[in-house]
C-alpha positions as CSV (number, residue, x, y, z in Angstrom):
1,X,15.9,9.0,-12.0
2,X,14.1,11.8,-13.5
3,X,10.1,13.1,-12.5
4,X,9.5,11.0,-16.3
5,X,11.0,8.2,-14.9
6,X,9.1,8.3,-11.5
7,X,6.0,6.3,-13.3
8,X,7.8,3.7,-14.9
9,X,7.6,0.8,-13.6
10,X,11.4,-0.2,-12.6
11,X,12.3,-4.3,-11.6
12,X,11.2,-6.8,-13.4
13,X,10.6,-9.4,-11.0
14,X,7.8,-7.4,-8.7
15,X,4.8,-6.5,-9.4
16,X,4.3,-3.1,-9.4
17,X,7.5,-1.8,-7.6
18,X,7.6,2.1,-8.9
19,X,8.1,5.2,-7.2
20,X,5.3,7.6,-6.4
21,X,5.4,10.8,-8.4
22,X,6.5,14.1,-7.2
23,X,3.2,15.3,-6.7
24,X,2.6,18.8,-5.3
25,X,1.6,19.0,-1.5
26,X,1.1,21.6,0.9
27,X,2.2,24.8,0.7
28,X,2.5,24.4,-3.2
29,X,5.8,22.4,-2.5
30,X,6.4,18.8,-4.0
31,X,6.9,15.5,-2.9
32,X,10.7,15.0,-3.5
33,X,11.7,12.4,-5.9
34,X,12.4,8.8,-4.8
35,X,11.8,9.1,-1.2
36,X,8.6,7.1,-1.5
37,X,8.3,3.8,-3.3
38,X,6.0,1.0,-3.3
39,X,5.7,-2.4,-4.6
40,X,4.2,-6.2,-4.0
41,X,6.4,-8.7,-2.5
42,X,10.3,-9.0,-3.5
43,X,11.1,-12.6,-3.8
44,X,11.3,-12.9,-7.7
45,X,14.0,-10.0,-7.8
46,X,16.8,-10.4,-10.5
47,X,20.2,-9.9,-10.3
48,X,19.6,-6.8,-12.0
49,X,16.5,-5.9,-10.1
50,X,19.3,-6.1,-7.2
51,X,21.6,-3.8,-8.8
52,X,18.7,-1.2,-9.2
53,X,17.2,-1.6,-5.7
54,X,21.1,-0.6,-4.8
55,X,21.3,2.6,-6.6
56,X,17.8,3.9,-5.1
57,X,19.5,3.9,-1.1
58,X,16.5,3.1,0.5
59,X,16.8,3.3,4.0
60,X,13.4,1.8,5.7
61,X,10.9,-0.8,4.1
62,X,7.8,-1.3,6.0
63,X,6.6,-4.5,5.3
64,X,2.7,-4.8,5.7
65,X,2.6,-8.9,4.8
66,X,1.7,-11.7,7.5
67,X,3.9,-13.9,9.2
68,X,2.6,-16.9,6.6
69,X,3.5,-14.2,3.7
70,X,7.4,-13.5,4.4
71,X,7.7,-17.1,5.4
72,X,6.7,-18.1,2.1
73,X,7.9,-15.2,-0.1
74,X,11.2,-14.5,1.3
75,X,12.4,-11.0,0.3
76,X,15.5,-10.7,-1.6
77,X,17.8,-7.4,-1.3
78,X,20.9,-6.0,-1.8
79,X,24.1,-7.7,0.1
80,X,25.9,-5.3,1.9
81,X,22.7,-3.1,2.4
82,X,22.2,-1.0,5.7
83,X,18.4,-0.6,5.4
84,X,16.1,-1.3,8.0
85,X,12.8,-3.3,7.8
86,X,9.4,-2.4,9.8
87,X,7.6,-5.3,9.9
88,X,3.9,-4.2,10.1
89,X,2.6,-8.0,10.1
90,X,-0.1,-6.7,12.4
91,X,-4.0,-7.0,10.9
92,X,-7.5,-7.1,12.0
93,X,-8.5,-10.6,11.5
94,X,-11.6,-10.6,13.0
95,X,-12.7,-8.2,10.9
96,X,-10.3,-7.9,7.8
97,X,-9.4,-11.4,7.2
98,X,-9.6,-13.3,4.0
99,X,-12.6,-15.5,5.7
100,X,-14.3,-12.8,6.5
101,X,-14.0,-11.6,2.2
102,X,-14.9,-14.9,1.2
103,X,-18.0,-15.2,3.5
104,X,-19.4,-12.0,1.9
105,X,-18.7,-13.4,-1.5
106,X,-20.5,-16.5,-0.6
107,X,-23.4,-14.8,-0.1
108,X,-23.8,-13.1,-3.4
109,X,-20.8,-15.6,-5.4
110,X,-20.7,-12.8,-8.6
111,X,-19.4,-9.4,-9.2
112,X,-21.6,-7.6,-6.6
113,X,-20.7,-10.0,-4.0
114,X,-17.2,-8.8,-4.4
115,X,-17.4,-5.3,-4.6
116,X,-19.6,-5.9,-1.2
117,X,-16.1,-7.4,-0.1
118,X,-13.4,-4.9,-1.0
119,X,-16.1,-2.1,0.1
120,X,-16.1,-4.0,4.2
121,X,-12.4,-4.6,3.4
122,X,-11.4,-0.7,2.7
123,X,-13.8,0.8,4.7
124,X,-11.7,-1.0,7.8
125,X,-8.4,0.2,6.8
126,X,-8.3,3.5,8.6
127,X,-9.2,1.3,11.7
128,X,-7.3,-1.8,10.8
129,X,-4.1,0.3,10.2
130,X,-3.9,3.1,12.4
131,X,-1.1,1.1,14.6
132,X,1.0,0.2,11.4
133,X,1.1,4.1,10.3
134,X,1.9,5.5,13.6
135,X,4.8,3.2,13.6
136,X,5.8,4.5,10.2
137,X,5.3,8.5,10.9
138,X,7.6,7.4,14.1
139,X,10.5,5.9,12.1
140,X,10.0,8.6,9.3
141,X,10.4,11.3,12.4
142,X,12.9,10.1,13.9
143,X,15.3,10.4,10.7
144,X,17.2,8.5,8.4
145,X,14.2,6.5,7.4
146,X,14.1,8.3,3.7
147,X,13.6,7.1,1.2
148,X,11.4,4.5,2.1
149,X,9.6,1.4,0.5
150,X,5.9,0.4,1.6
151,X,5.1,-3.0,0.2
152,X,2.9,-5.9,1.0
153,X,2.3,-9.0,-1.2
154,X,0.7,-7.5,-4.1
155,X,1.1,-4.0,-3.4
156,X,-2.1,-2.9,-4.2
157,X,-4.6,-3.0,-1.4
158,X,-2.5,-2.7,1.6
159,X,-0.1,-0.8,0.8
160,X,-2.6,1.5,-1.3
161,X,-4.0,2.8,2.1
162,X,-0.5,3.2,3.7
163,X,0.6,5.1,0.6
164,X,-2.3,7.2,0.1
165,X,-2.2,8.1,4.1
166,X,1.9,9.3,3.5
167,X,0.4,11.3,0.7
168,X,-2.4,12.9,2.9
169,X,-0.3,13.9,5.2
170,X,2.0,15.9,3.0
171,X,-0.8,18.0,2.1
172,X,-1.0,15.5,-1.5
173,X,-5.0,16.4,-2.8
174,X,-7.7,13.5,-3.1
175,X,-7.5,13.6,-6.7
176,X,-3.5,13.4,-7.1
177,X,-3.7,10.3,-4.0
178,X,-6.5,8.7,-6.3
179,X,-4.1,8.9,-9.5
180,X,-1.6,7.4,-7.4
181,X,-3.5,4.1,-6.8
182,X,-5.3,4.0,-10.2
183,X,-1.3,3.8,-11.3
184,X,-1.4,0.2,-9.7
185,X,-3.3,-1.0,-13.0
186,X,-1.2,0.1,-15.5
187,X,1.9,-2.5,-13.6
188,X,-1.0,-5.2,-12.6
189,X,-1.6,-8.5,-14.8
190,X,-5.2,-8.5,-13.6
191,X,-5.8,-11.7,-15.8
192,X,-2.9,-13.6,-14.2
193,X,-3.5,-12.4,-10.7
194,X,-7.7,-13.4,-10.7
195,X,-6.5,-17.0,-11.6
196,X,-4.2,-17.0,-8.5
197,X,-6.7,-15.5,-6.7
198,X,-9.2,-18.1,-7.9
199,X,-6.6,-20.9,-6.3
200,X,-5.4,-19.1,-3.6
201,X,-8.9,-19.1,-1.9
202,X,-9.7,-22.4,-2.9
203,X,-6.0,-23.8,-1.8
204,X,-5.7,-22.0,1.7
205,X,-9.4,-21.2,2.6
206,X,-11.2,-24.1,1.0
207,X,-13.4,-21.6,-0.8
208,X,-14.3,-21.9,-4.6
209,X,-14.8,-18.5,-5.9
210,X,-15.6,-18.1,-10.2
211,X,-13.5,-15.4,-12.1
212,X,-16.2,-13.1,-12.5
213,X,-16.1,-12.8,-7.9
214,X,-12.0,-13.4,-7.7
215,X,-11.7,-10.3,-10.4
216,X,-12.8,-7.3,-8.7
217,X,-10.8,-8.4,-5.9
218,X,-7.3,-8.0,-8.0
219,X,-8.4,-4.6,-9.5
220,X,-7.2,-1.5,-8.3
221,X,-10.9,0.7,-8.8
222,X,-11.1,4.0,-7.7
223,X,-14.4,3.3,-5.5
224,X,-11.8,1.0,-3.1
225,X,-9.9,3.8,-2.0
226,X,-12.4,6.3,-2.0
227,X,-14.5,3.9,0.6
228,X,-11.5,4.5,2.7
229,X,-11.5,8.0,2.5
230,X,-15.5,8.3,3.0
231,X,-15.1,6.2,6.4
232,X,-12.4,8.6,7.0
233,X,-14.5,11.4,6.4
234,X,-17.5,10.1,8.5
235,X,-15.4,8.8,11.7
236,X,-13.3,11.4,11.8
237,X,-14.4,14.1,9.9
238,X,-11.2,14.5,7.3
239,X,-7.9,13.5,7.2
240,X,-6.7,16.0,9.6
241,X,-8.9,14.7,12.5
242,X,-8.2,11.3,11.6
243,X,-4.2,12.0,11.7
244,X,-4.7,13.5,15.2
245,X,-7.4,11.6,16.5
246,X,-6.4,8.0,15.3
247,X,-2.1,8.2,15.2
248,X,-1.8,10.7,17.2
249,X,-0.2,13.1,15.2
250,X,0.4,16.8,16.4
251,X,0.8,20.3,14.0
252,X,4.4,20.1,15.2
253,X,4.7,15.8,13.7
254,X,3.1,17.0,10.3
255,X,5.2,20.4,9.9
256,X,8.5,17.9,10.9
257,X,7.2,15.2,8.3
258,X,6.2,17.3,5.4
259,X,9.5,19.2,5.8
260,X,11.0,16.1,5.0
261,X,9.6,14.6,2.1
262,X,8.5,18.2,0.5
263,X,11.1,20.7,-1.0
């Protein structure tokens, strides 16, 4: 697949399933092409779809979706396939959880109810997640983990974080990261997904939320990630302290790492 090719968005049956663009990192090298790809859940895949997922090799999919999630959207995949999945099931609930959301909604039940929400929601994630990516940087390090998929159910808030933190560590700027989840609109059906989110809360949380509150929630807005980044920046003081301080990551883990996804 070409660098063109890298943006496009390539099954049919997953919501945004695309590879992340070669974009350049540190030491004015570039992210090499397919080794990272991202997506929402994989249980609508086609026969096609199948074929496709065959020809990229992936060798690791971390899998950042409950317990309830995989139950109920069972992957499909490739028979015959050798990959190996990291299930990161693991989440703050008593912080993070859907309840939690909902209960800030219900408090202002409109737009800025919302963006309340996913504000609390992202500005957790560095905490929330820090487990989930040391376990990735392990497998990654350890070798024949590339390429790798990072998906949860929708495969925009989850594994937005997980995705943006690969890209940080590969010396990837703000601005390209930021592009990189922005990208999650153009493959999102926003209308679609804010009536299932509109259900979903009233099926499994018993919470009626209006369109105008279950919206924001589905959008992939620039302010989301850039809360995580800012509570990166004030805990830690950068990426770079929170890679060392949080995962655990040494000079020697990010000069390994970056010398395997750059070239």
């Amino acid at each position: 697949m070409s660098a063109a090719a890298a943006d496009a968005h390539l099954l049919g049956g997953a919501k945004n399933f695309r590879a992340v663009k070669p974009y350049k990192g540190a030491f004015g090298r570039c992210l090499r092409e397919n080794i990272l790809f991202r997506s929402g859940e994989l249980s609508r895949l086609s026969e096609e779809d199948l074929s496709i997922l065959r020809s990229l090799e992936i060798q690791l999919v971390c899998d950042m979706r409950s317990q309830n999630e995989q139950a109920e959207y069972v992957s499909r995949w490739p028979d015959g396939s050798t990959h190996r999945h990291l299930d990161l099931a693991g989440r703050d609930n008593a912080n993070a959880s859907p309840e939690k959301l909902f209960k800030i909604i219900a408090s202002e039940p409109d737009e800025t109810g919302a963006l309340k929400a996913m504000d609390f929601l992202y500005r957790r994630k560095p905490h929330a997640h820090a487990g989930n990516l040391r376990q990735v940087f392990d497998a990654i390090l350890a070798g024949n983990s590339l390429p790798l998929l990072v998906h949860c159910h929708a495969g925009k808030d989850r594994t937005g974080f997980m995705v943006a933190m690969l890209l940080a560590a590969a010396g990837v700027s703000r601005i390209d990261i930021i592009d990189d989840y922005e990208t999650t609109a153009r493959f999102f059906p926003v209308e679609a997904e804010t009536l299932q989110m509109v259900d979903w809360a009233r099926r499994s949380y018993g919470q009626d939320i209006t369109p105008m509150a279950a919206r924001p929630m589905v959008e992939a807005r620039r302010l989301y990630i850039e809360a995580a980044f800012g509570e990166i920046d004030s805990h830690f003081g950068g990426v770079d302290g929170y890679l060392s301080e949080a995962l655990g990551l040494n000079a020697t883990d990010l000069a390994r790492y970056q010398g395997l996804v750059l070239e």
